[in-house]
C-alpha positions as CSV (number, residue, x, y, z in Angstrom):
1,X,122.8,102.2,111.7
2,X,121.7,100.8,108.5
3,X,118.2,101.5,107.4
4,X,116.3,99.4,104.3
5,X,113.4,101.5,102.4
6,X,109.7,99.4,102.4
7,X,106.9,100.0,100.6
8,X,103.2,99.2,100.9
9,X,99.4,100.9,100.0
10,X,99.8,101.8,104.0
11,X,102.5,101.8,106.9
12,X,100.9,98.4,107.8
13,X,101.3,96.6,104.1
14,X,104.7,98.3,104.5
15,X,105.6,96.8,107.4
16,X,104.5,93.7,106.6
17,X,105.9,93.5,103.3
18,X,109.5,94.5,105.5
19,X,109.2,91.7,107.9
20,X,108.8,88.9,105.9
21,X,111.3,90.1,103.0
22,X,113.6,90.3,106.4
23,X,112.4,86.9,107.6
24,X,111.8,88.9,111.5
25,X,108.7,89.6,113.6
26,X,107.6,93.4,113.9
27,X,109.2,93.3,117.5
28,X,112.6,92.6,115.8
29,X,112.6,95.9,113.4
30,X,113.0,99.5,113.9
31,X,111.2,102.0,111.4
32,X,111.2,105.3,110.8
33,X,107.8,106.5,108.6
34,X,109.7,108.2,105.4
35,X,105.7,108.9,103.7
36,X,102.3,107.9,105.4
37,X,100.8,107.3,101.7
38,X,97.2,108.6,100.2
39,X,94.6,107.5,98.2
40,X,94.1,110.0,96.3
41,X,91.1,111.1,94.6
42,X,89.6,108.1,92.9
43,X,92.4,106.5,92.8
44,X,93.8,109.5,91.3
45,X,97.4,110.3,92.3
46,X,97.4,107.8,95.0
47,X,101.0,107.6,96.8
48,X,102.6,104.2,98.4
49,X,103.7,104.2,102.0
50,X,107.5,104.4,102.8
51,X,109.2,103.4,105.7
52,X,112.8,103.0,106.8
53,X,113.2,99.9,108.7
54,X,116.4,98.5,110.4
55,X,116.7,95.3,112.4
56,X,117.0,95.6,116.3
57,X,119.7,93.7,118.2
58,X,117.9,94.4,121.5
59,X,114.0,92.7,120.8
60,X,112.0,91.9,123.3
61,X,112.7,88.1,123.8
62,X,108.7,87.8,124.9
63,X,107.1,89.7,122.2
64,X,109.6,88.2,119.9
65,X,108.1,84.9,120.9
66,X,104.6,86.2,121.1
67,X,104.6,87.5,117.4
68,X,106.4,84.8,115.7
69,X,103.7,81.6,117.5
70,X,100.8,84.3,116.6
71,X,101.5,84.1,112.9
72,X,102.2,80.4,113.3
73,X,99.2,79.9,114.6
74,X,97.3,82.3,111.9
75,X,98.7,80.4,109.1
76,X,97.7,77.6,110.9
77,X,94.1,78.9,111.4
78,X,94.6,77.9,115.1
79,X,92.7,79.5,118.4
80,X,95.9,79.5,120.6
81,X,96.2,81.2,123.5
82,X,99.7,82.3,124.8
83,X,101.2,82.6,128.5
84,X,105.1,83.2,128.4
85,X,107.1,83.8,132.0
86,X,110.4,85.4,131.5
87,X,113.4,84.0,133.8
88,X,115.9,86.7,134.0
89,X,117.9,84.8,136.2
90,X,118.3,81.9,133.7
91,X,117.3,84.0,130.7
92,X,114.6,81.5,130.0
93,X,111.1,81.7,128.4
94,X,108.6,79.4,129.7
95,X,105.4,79.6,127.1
96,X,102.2,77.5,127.8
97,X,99.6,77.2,124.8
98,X,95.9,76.7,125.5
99,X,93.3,76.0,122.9
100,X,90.5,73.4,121.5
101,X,92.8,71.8,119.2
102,X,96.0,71.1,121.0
103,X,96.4,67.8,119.8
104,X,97.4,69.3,116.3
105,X,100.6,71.0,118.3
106,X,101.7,68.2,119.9
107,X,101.9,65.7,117.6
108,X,103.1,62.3,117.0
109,X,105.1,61.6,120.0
110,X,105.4,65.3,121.2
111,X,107.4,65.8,117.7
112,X,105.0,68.8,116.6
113,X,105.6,70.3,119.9
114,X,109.2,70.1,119.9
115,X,110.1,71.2,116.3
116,X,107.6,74.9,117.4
117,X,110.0,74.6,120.0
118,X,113.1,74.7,118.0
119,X,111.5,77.5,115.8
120,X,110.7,79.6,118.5
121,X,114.6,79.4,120.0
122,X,115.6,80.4,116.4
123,X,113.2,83.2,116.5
124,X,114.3,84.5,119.8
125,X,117.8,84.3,119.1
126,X,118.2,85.5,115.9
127,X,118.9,89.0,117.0
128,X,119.6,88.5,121.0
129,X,123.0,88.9,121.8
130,X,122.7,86.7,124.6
131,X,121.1,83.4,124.0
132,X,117.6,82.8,125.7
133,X,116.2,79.3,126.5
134,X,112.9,78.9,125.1
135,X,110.6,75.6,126.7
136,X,107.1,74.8,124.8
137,X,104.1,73.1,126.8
138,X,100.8,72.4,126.2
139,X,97.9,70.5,128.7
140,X,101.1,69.5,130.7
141,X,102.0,66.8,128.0
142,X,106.2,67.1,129.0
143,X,105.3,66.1,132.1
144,X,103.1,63.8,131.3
145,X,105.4,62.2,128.8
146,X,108.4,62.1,130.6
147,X,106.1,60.1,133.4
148,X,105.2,57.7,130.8
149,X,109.5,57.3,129.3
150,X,109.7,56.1,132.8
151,X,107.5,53.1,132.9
152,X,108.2,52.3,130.1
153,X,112.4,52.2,131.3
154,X,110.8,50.2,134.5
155,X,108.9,48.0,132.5
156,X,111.8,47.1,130.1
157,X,114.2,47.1,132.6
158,X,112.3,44.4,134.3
159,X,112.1,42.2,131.1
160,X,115.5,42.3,130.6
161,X,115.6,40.9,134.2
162,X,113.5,38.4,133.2
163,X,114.6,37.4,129.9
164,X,118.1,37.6,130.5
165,X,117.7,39.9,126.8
166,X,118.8,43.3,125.6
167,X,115.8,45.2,124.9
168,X,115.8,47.9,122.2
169,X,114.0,51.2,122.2
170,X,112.0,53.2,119.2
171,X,114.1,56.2,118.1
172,X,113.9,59.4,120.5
173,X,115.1,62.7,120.8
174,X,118.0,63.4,122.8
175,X,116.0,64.6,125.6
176,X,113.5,61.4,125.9
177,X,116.9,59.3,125.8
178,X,118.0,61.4,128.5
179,X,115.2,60.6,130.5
180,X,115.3,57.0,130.1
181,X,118.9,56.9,131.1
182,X,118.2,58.9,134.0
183,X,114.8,56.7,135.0
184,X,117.5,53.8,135.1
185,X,120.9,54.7,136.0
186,X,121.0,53.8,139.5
187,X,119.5,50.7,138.8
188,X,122.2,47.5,139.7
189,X,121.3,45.1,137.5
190,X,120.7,46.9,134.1
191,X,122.7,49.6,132.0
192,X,121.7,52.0,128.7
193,X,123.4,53.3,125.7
194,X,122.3,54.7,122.7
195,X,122.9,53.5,119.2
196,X,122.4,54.8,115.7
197,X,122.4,58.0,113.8
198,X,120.2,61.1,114.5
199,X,117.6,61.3,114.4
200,X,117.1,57.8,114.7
201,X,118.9,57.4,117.5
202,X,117.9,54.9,120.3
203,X,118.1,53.2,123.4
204,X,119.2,50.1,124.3
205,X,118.8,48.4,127.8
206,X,121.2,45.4,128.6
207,X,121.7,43.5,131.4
208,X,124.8,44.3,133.6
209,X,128.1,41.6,133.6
């Protein structure tokens, strides 16, 4: 096992100067404590601290999560409070976020939300040898937006109807254009397909022939 040598005024600085030369979360590293580090005497023959610090293939996929969205939300100087269930069946993380400002997560469209989702996937996997699902919700706002992709897929399915007109979309994510395909895919008189290049990809509804 490889170890890397850290330094810092104390085993913390050290640690923290390791994980973020290492771009991992404490959960991900190892350490060994090579010298705890002194003041000295007025400054006086102070000493640094020295650890030995390897990164672990076997982190916690929870506490991985848990440190990487704290210091998110430090940098961010957010009041966020965390609840993750582990599946270990699916080998899923379901995290929920609660806070004052929640607004500032989600985002224009949910696109806040969903890029601290991809984040947190890459934090999680970055070590795990088996990859680990990681789903991002706040006040319910997936469900809630998915509910509202699907009137909105009514609603436009119905003027094509009406107008005998294609109707196109603003650009989604591949899983809002999901949902809209879904909302109308048993629907006889109308069909979807996407169009254009990511990530300004959308749908468009046409009437069937």
């Amino acid at each position: 096992m490889e170890y890397i040598e850290f330094t810092g005024k104390t085993v913390d600085d050290a640690l923290t100067n390791a994980t973020v030369k290492l771009g991992v979360t404490s959960s991900e590293i190892k350490y060994e404590v090579v010298e705890q580090g002194s003041n000295g005497f007025l400054g006086i023959g102070s000493k640094d601290a020295i650890i030995k610090v390897t990164v672990a293939s076997n982190a916690n996929p929870k506490d991985v999560a848990t440190d990487f969205l704290n210091g998110v939300f430090e940098a961010m100087q957010l009041e966020v409070n965390i609840t993750i269930d582990f599946d270990e069946v699916e080998n899923s993380l379901s995290i929920d976020l609660a806070g004052p400002e929640m607004g500032v997560l989600i985002g224009k469209r949910g696109q806040t939300l969903d890029s601290l989702q991809y984040l947190t996937n890459l934090a999680v996997n970055r070590t795990s040898e088996n990859y680990t699902r990681v789903k991002i919700d706040t006040e319910d706002y997936r469900r809630r937006r998915k509910e509202t992709l699907e009137n909105l897929a009514r609603n436009m399915a119905s003027k094509v109807k009406r107008t005998k007109k294609s109707v196109t979309l603003e650009a989604m994510n591949p899983y809002e254009r999901r949902i809209i395909h879904s909302a109308l895919q048993n629907d006889n008189n109308v069909t979807t397909h996407s169009e254009g290049e990511e990530p300004y990809r959308y749908v468009v509804i046409t009437l069937k022939k």
